[in-house]
KEKE-3310 file (N, C-alpha, C; in steps of 0.2 Angstrom, whole numbers, plus 5000, padded with zeros to 4 digits):
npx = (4576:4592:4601:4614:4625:4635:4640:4649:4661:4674:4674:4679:4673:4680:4676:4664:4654:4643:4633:4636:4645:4641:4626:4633:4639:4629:4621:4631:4631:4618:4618:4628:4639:4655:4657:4668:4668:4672:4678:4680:4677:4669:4657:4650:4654:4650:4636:4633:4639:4630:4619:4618:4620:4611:4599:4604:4616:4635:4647:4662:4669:4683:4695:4701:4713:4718:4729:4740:4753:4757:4746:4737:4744:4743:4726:4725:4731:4723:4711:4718:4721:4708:4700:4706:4713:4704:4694:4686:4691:4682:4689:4681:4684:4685:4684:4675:4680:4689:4676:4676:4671:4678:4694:4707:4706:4709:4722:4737:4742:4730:4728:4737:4733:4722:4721:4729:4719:4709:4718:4730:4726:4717:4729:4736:4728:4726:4739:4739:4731:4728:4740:4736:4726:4731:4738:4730:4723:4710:4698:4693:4696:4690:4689:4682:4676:4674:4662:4668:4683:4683:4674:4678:4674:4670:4666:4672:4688:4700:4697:4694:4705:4712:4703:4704:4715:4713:4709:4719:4727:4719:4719:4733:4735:4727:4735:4743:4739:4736:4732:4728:4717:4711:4700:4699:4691:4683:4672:4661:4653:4639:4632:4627:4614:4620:4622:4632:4632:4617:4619:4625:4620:4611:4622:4628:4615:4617:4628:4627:4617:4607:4586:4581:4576:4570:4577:4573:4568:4579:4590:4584:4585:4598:4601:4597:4605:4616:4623:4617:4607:4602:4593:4586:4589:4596:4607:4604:4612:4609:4609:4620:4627:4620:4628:4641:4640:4637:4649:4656:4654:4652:4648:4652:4665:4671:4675:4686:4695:4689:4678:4664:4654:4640:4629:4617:4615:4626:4634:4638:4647:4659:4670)
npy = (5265:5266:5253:5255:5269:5277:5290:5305:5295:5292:5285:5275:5267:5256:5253:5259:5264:5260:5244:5232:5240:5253:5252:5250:5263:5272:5267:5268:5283:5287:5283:5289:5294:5300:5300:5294:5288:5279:5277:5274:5282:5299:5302:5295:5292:5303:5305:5295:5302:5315:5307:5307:5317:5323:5315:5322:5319:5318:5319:5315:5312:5301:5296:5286:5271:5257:5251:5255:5260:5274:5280:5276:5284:5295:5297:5294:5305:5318:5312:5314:5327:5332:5328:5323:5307:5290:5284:5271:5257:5247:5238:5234:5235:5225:5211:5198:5195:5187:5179:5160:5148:5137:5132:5131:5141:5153:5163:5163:5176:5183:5179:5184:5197:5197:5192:5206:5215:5210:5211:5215:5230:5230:5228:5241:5250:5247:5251:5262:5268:5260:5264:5278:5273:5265:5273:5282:5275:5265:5260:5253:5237:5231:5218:5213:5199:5182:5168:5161:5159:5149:5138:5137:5144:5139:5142:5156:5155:5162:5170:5166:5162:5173:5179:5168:5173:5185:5182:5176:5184:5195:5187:5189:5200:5205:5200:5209:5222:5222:5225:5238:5246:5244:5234:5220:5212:5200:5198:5188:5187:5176:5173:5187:5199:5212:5225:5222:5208:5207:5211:5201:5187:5184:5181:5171:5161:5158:5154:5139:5136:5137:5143:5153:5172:5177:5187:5184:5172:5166:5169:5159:5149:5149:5149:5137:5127:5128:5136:5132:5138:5142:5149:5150:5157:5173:5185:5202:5218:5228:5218:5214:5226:5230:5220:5224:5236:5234:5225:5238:5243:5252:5239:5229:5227:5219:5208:5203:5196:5187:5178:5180:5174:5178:5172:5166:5151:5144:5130:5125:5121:5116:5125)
npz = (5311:5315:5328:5332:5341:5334:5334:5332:5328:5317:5298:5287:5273:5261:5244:5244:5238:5229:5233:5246:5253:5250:5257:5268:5273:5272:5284:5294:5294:5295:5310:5317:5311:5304:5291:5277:5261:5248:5234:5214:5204:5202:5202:5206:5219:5226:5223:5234:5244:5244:5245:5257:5265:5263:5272:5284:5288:5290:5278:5268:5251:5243:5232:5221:5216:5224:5223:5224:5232:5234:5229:5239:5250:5247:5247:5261:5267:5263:5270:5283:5284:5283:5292:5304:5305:5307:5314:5311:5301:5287:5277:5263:5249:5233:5223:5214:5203:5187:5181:5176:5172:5169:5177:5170:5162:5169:5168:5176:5180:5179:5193:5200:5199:5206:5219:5221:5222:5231:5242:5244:5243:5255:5265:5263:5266:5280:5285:5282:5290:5303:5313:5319:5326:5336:5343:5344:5354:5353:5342:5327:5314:5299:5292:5278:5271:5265:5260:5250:5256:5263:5258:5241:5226:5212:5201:5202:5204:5207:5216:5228:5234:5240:5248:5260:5261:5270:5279:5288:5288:5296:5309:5312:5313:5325:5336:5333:5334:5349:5366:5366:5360:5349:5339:5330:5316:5308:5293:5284:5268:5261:5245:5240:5235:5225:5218:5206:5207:5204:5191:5185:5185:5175:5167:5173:5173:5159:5157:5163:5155:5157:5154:5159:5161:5170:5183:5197:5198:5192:5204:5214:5208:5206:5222:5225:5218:5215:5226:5239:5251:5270:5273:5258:5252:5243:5251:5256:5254:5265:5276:5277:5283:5294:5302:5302:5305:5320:5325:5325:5334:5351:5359:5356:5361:5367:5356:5346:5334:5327:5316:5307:5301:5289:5281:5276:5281:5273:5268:5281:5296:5308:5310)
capx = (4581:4598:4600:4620:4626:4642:4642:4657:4667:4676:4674:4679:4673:4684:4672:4657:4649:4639:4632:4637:4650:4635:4622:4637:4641:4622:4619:4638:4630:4612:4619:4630:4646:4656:4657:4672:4665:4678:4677:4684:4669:4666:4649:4644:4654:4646:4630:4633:4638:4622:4613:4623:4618:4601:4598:4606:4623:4640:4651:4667:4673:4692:4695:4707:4714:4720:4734:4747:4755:4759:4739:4733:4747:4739:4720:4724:4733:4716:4708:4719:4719:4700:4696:4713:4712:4699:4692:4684:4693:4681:4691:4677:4684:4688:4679:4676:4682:4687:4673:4677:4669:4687:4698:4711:4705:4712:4730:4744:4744:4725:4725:4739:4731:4714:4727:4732:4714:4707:4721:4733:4721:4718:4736:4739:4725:4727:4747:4737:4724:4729:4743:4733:4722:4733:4742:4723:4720:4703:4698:4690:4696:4685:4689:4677:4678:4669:4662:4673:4689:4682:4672:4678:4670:4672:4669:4677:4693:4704:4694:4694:4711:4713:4700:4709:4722:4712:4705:4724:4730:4717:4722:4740:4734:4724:4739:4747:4736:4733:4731:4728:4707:4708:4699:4700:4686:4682:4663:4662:4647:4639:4629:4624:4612:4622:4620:4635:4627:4612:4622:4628:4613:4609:4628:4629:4613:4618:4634:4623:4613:4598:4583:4577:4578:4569:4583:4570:4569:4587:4591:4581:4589:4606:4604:4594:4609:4623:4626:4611:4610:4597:4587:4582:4588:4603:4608:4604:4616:4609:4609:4629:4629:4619:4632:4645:4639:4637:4656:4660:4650:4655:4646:4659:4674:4678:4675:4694:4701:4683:4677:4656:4649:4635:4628:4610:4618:4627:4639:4636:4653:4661:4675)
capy = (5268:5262:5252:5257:5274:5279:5296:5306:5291:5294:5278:5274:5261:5256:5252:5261:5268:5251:5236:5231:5247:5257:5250:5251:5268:5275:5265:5272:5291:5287:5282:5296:5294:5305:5294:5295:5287:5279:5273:5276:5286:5303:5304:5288:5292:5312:5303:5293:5308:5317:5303:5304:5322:5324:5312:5322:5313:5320:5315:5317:5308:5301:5292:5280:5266:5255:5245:5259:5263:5281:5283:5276:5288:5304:5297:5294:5315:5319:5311:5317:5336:5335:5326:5322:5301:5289:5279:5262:5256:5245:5234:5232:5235:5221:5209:5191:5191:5185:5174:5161:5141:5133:5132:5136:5147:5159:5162:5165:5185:5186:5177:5189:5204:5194:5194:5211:5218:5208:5208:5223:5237:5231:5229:5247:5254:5245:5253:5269:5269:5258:5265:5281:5271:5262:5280:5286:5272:5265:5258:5245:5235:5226:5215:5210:5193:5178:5161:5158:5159:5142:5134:5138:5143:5135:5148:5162:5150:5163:5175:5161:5161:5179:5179:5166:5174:5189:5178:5175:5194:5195:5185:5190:5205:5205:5200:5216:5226:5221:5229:5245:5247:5244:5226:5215:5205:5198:5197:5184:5184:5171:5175:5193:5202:5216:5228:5220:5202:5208:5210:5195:5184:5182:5177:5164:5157:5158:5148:5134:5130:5140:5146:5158:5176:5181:5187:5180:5163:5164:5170:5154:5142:5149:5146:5129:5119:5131:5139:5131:5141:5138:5156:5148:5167:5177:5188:5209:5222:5229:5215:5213:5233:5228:5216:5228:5243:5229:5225:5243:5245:5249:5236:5223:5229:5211:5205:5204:5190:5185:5176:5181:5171:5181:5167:5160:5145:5140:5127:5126:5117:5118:5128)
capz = (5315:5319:5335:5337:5343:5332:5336:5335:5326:5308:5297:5280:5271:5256:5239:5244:5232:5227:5236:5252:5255:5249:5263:5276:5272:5274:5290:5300:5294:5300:5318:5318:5312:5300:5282:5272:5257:5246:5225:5209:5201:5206:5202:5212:5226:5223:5225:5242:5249:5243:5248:5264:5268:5262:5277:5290:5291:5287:5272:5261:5247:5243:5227:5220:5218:5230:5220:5223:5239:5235:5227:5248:5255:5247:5249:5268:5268:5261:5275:5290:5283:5283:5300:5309:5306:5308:5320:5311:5296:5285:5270:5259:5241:5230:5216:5212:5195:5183:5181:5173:5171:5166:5181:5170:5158:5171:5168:5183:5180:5184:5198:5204:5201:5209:5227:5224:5224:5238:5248:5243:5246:5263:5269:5261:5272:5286:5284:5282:5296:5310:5317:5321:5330:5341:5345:5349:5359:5351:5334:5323:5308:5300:5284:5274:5265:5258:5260:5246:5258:5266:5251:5236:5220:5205:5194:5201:5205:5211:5222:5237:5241:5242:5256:5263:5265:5273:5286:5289:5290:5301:5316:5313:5316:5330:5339:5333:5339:5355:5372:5364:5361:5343:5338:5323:5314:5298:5291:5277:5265:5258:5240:5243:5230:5225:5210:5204:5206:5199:5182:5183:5184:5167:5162:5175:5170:5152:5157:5168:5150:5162:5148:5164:5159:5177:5189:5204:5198:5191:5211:5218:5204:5210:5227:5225:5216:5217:5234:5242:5258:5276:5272:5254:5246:5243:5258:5255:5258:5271:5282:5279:5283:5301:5307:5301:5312:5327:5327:5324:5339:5359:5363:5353:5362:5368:5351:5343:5332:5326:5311:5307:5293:5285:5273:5276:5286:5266:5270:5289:5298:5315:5308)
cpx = (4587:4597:4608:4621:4634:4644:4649:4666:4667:4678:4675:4681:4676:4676:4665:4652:4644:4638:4633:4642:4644:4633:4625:4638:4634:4621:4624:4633:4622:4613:4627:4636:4647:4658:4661:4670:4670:4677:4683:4682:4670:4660:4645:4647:4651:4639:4627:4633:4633:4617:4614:4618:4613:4597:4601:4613:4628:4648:4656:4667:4680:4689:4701:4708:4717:4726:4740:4749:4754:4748:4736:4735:4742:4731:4720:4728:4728:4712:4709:4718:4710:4697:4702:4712:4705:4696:4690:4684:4686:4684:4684:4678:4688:4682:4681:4679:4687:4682:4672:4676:4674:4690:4705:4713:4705:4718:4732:4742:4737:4722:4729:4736:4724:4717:4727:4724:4708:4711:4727:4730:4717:4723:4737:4734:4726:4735:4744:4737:4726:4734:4741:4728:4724:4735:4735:4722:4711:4702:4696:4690:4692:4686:4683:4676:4675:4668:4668:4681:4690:4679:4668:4674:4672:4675:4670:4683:4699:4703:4694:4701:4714:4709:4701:4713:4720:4711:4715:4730:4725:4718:4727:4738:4731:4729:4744:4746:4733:4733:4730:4721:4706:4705:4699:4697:4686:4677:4663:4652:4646:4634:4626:4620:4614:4621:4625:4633:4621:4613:4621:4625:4613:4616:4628:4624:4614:4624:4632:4621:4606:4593:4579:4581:4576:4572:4579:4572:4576:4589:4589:4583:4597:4608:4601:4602:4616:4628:4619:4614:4602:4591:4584:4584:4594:4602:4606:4610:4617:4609:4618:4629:4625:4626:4638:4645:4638:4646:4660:4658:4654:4653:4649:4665:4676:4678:4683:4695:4697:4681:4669:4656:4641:4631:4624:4612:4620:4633:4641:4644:4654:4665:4674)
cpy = (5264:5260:5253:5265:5274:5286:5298:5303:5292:5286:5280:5268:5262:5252:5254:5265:5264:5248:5236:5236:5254:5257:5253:5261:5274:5272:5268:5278:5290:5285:5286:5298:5299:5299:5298:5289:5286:5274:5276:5280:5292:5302:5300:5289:5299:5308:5301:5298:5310:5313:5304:5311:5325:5318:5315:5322:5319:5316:5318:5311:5308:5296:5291:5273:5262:5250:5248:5262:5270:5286:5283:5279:5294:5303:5296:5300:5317:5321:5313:5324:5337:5331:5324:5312:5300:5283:5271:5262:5249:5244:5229:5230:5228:5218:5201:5188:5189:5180:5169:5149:5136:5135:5135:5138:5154:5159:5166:5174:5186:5184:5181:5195:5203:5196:5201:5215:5216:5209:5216:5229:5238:5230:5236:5251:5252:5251:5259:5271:5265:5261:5274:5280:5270:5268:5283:5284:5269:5265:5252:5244:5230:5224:5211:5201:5188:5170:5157:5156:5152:5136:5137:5136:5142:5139:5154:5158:5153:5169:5171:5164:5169:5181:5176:5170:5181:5185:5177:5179:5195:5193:5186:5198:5208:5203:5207:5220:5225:5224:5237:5249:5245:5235:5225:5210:5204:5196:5193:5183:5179:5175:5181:5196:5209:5218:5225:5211:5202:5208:5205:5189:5181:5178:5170:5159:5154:5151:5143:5131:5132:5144:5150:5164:5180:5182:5184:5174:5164:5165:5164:5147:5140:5147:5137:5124:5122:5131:5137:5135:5139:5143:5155:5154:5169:5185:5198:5211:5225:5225:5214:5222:5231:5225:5220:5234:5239:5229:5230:5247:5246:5242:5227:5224:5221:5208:5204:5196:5185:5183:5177:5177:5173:5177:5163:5153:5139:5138:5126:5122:5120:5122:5134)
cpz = (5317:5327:5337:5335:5341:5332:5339:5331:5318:5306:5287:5277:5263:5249:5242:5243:5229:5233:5243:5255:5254:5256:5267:5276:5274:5281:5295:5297:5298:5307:5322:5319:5305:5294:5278:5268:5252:5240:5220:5205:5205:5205:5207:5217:5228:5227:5230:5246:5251:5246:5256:5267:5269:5269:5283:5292:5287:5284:5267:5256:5245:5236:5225:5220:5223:5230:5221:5229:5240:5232:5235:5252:5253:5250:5258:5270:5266:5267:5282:5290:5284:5292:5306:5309:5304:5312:5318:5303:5292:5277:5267:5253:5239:5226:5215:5205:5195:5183:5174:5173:5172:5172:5176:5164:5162:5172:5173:5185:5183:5191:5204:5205:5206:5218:5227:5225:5228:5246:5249:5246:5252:5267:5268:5264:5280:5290:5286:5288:5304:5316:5321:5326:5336:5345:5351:5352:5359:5341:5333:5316:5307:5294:5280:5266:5262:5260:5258:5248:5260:5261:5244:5232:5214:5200:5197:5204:5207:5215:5228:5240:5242:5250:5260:5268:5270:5279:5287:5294:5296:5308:5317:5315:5322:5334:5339:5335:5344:5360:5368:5363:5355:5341:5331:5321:5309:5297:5286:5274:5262:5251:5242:5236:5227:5218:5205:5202:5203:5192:5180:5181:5178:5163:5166:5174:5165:5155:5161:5161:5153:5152:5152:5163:5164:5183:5197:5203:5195:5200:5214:5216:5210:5216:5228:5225:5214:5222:5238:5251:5263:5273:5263:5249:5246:5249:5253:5257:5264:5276:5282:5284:5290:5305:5306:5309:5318:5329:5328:5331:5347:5358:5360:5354:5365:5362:5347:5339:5327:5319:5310:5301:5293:5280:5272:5279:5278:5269:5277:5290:5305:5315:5304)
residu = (UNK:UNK:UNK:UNK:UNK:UNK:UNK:UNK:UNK:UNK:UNK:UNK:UNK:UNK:UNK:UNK:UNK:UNK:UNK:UNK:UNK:UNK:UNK:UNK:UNK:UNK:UNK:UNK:UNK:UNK:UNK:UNK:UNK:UNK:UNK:UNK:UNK:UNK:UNK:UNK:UNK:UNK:UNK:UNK:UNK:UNK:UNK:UNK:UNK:UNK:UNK:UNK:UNK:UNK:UNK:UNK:UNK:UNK:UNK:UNK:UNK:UNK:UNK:UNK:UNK:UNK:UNK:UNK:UNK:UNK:UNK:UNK:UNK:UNK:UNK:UNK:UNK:UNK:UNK:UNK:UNK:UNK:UNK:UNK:UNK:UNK:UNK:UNK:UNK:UNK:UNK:UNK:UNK:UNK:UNK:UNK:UNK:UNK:UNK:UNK:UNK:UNK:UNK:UNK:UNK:UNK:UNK:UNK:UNK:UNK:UNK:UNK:UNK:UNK:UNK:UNK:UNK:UNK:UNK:UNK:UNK:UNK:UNK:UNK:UNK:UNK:UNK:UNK:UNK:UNK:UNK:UNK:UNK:UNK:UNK:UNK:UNK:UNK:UNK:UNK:UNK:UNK:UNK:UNK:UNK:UNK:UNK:UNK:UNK:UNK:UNK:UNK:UNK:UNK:UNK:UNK:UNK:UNK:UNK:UNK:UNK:UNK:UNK:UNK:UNK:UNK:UNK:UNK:UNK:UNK:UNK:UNK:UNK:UNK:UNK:UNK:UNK:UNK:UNK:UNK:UNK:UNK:UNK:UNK:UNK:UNK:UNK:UNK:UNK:UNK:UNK:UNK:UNK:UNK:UNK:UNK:UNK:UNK:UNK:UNK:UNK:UNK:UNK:UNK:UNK:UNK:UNK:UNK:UNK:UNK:UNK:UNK:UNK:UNK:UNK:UNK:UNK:UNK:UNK:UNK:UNK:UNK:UNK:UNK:UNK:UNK:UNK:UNK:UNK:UNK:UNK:UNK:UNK:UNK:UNK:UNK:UNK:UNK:UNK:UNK:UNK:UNK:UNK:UNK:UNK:UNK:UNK:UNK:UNK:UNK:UNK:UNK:UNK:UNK:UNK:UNK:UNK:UNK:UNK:UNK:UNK:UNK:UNK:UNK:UNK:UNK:UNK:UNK:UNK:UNK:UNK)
# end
């Protein structure tokens, strides 16, 4: 059983069809929020819903990309004709790739488009979504971002500074909406086991020179002498999708401006 009470409040989490947008997306509908549910995929976002409903909870789907102003104006008309707004934005969507050993066997163009799909498709919701908020008087963004923003990874080489710069947007933002009820955090995970990371397993092993084809012990390798983290393991979805619903929560209304590290204590620092 959920331990926060979102009844009442319309929420929509951006890439949540998969992974830690998945998890968060079940956990707001099981405490009793209205779940706008948002991918590229009908089927998989079909299926969230389904999952969503079959449990009680109530759920649309929008789809789209996020790369195109006039694609986030229509999927946020979508969303006011069906509920009038929405009360707690979660910038989930985005991807660590290219992944890619060689620092610069990533050329310029993919590190721009690596910015525009970290960083892009939460400015263009924010654009969407916030100013609704502040007019209602009441609201929670919530950016979702990455160890990597603070200590970079190698081999994904331009996914850090994208989260970066969300960590950035972030506190400029929270000055912007201030005095108004809407708050501003940023959640950063550290190595998370997502169906997407589950893939991957086996290629990063492969490129290490690893001879382990067991995604546990590959899992246990990775964090040993990779991402050595305090918890020994790579973080679950649902526990990012906990601290999500905590911020999104009354009981985080003084919380604004806020940096959470989610990441088994990987990299620990006073900063």
């Amino acid at each position: 059983m959920t331990k926060f009470d979102h009844s009442g409040k319309r929420v929509l989490i951006s890439g949540s069809t998969s992974g830690i947008g998945r998890a968060t997306a079940m956990l707001f509908a099981a405490s009793g929020a209205t779940v706008v549910v948002h991918g590229r995929n009908q089927e998989r976002a079909d299926d969230v819903v389904a999952a969503i409903k079959a449990q009680g909870g109530e759920a649309m789907a929008v789809l789209g990309p996020l790369d195109s102003d006039d694609d986030v104006a229509s999927m946020a008309a979508q969303v006011d004709a069906a509920l009038g707004g929405i009360d707690i934005l979660v910038c989930n969507a985005g991807d660590a790739n290219p992944f890619s050993p060689d620092w610069f066997g990533v050329p310029p163009a993919e590190w721009v488009s690596s910015y525009d799909r970290n960083v892009g498709g939460a400015v263009r919701l924010v654009h969407a979504f916030a100013p609704g908020m502040r007019k209602r008087g009441w609201g929670r963004i919530i950016l979702i971002g990455s160890s990597a923003y603070f200590a970079p990874i190698t081999d994904f080489p331009a996914y850090g500074p994208g989260k970066a710069a969300l960590a950035n947007i972030m506190i400029n933002l929270t000055s912007v909406m201030a005095n108004c009820g809407v708050t501003v955090n940023m959640i950063s995970p550290g190595s998370v086991l997502t169906e997407t990371m589950a893939g991957n397993l086996q290629m990063m092993a492969d490129a290490q020179g690893w001879e382990e084809t067991d995604p546990e012990v590959i899992e246990r390798r990775l964090i040993a002498e990779k991402w050595p983290n305090s918890a020994g393991r790579m973080g679950r979805p649902e526990e990012l999708a906990a601290t999500v619903a905590f911020v999104a929560s009354e009981e985080a209304a003084y919380m604004s401006g806020a940096h959470i590290r989610v990441n088994g204590g990987e990299k620990p620092s006073l900063h």
